[in-house]
N, C-alpha and C positions, 0 to 999 in steps of 0.2 A: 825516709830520706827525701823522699821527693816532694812530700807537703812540709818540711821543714825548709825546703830548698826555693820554694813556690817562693814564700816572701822575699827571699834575695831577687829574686829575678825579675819580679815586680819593681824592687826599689833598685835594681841596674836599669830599668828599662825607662823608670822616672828619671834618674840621673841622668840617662844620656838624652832625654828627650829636652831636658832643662841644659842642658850644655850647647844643644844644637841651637834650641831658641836663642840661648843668649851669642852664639857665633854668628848667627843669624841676624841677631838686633845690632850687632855692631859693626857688621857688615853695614847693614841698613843706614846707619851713624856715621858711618863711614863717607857712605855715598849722597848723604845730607838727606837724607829720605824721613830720617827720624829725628829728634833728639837726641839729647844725652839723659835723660827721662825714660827716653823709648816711644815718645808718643812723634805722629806721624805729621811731617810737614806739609802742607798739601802746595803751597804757593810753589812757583818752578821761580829760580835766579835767573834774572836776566830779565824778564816782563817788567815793564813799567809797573810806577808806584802806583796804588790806588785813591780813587779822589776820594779826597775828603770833602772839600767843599766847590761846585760848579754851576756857574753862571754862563747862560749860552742862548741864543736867539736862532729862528730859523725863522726863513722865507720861503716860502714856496707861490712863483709867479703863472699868473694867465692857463686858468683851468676850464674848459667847457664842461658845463652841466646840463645834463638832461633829465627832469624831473617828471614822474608821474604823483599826482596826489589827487584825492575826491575827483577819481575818475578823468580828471584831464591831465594833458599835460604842459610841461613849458621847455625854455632851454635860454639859459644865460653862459653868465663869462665870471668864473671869481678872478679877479684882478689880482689878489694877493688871498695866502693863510698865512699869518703872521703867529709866532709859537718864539714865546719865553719862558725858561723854566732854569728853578735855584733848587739846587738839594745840598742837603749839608749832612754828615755820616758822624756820628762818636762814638766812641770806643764806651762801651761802659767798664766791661771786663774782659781783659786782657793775658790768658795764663796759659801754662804750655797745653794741656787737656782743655781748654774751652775757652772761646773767645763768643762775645756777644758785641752787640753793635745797635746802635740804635739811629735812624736813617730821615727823614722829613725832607719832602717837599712841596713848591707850592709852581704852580704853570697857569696861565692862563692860554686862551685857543681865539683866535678873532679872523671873520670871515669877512673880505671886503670885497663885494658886489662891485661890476660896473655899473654908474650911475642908470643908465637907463634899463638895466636890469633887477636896480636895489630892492623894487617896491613892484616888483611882475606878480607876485604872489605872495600868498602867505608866506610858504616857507620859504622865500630868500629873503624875505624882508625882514623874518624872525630872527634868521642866522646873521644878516650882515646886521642887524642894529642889537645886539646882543652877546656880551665878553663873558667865553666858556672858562670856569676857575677849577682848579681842582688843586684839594689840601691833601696830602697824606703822610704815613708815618708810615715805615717798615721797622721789621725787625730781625736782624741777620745772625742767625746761631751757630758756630762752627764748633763741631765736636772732634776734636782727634782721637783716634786711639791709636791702640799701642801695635805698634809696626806701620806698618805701609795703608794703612786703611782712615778713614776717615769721611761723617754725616754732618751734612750740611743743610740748613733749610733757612725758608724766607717767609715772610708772611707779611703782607703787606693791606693798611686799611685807606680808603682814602675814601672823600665828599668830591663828588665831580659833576659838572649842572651852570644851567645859569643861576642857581642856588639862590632862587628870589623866593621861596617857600619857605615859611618858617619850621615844617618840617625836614628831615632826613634823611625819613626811610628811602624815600625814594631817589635819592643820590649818592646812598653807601656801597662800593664795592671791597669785594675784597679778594685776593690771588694769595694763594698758599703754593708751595713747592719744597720737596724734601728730596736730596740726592746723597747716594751712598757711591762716596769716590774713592779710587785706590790708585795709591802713586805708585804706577806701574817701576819706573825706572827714575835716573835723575831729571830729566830732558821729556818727562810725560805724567801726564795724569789724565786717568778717563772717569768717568761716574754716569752710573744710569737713576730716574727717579721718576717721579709723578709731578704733574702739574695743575693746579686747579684754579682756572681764572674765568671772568665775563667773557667772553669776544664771542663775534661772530652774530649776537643778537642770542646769545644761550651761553646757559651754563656749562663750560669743558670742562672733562679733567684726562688728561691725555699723556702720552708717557714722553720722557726727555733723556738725552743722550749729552754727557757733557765730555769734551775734551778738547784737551789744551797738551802741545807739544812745543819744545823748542827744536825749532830745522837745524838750524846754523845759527855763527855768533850773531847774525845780524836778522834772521829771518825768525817768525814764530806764527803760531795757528792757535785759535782760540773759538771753539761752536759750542753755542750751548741750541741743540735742535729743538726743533724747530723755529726758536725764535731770533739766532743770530747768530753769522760767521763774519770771524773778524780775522783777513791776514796782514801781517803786521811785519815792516821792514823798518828796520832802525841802523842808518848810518852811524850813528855817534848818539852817545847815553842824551842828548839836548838836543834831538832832532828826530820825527817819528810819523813814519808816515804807514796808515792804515787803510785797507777796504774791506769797509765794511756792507753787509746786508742783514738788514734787522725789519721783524716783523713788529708790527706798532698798530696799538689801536685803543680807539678817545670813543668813548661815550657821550652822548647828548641829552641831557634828560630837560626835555623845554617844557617850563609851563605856562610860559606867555606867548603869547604871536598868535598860533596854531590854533587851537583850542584849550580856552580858559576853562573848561569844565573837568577836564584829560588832559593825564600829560603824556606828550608823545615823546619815547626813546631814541633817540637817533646812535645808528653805531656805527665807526667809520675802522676800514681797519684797511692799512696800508702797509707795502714793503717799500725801506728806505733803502737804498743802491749807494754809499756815498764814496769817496776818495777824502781822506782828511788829514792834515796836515797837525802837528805837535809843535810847539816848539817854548825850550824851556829860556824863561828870561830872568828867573833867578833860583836862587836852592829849591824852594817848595812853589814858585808860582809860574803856572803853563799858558801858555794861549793856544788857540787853533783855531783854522777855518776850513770849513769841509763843503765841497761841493757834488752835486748827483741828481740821480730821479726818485722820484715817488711814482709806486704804481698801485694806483686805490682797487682793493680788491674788493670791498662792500663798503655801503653808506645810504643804509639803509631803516626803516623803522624796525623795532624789536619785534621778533613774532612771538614774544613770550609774558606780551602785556594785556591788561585788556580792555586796552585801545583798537585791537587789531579784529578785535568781533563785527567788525562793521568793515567788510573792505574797500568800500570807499576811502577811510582814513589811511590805508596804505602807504606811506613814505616810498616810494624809492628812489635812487640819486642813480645817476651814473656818470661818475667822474670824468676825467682824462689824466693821465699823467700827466707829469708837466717835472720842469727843473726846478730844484732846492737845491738853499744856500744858507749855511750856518757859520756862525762865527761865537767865539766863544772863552771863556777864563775859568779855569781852577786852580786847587789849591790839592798839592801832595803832602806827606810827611816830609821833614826835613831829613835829609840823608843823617845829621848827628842821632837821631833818633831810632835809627834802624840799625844804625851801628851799637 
């Protein structure tokens, strides 16, 4: 009797384990967390829409430099870093279990010297008579699964340089990132991952902490660690205002000025501070202007080239902060679209 009994007990204990999941899934359904599929939403209601396509300019005015290079040194004034940058995002595939995305942009980088400083030395002569371009493509994969969980990653290739070389190995980067996130409740989602990018003048690959909460109807939190907190107040769905701190950093790969034989890496990496402003001027089209500091934490030669065998050729910068000013236009989904 008791191994004839075995299998009932077996398939009661599947039945109610498939009863609970599915009370469970529609709970989950319930509270918008899933589907009516079962697969998991990760976006929270109530966060603005996501750009599609942005066009935006920064300033950043009146920077002291103090440079060492081949042994001596110098010190000027950048007058301006002037930064334009367009990215455009398309949807390829769009379905409840997996959405993919396909992302392109293109910025250039321009360093304007005061005049009696333009031409002090090689390197500010190189930087202020020389427009930094960079082309890149991402690719943005969101996988849902079924319940409350949900893998997300990025990968992103890009050419960055004063790209006067008709090669490109030495201007290609590239940053990968995978994050395993789970919608905690309706009002939250966290995720931990890895991240693997250039900065700092070296190869990272470092871990990341992502989360995103709604406070109240007007208030939300959004970090993805270490490279950006953004808290975010919205009076009214056409009005939005955000502070942000975001870590940031541009690459220099020069093969003219400096020396024409070697190219010297230049790696600059800064945190932006801003206060920025939203504001919606028709169904899918925003503008904003954002104001704050930049505080340059390195701007420096690469120590991982092999330029750097000789320290004489040693780069190094040392900035000052200074205040930025962006202003800027995108494009959202149109609200009939989401509907």
């Amino acid at each position: 009797m008791r191994k004839r009994g075995l299998p009932i007990i077996i398939l009661l204990t599947m039945f109610s384990q498939w009863i609970y999941s599915q009370s469970q899934m529609d709970l989950l359904h319930q509270a918008g967390i899933c589907d009516d599929e079962g697969y998991c939403i990760p976006s929270l209601q109530g966060l603005p829409r996501s750009k599609g396509v942005s066009l935006n300019y920064t300033t950043i005015r009146n920077q002291n430099i103090n440079t060492e290079y081949a042994n001596e040194r110098y010190s000027g004034l950048v007058e301006e870093i002037s930064i334009f940058e367009f990215k455009a995002r398309i949807p390829i595939l769009m379905r409840n279990n997996l959405k993919i995305i396909l992302g392109g942009d293109y910025s250039t980088y321009d360093f304007g010297f005061a005049k009696q400083n333009a031409n002090r030395n090689l390197v500010y002569e190189t930087l202020n008579n020389t427009r930094y371009r960079s082309f890149g493509t991402t690719l943005y994969v969101l996988k849902p699964l079924k319940g409350n969980k949900y893998v997300f990653s990025r990968f992103k290739a890009q050419l960055t340089g004063d790209l006067l070389n008709e090669g490109i190995d030495d201007y290609f980067k590239s940053t990968f990132s995978i994050l395993y996130g789970i919608r905690a409740s309706t009002n939250m989602t966290w995720g931990v991952g890895l991240n693997y990018r250039y900065a700092l003048g070296r190869h990272l690959v470092f871990p990341t902490l992502a989360y995103s909460q709604i406070l109240s109807k007007k208030w939300s939190l959004e970090t993805y660690l270490p490279v950006n907190v953004t808290l975010r107040y919205m009076p009214s769905s056409k009005n939005i205002f955000e502070l942000r701190n975001r870590l940031a950093g541009e690459n220099f790969n020069i093969n003219s000025g400096i020396r024409r034989d070697n190219n010297i890496f230049l790696n600059k990496t800064d945190i932006y501070s801003t206060i920025v402003y939203e504001r919606e001027v028709h169904d899918f089209v925003w503008v904003f202007l954002a104001a704050g500091r930049q505080f340059n934490i390195d701007f420096d030669s690469s120590k991982n080239t092999t330029v750097q065998g000789n320290s004489s050729l040693r780069v190094t910068n040392d900035l000052t902060n200074a205040f930025l000013f962006e202003i800027g236009i995108f494009l959202v989904p149109p609200k009939k679209w989401l509907n």
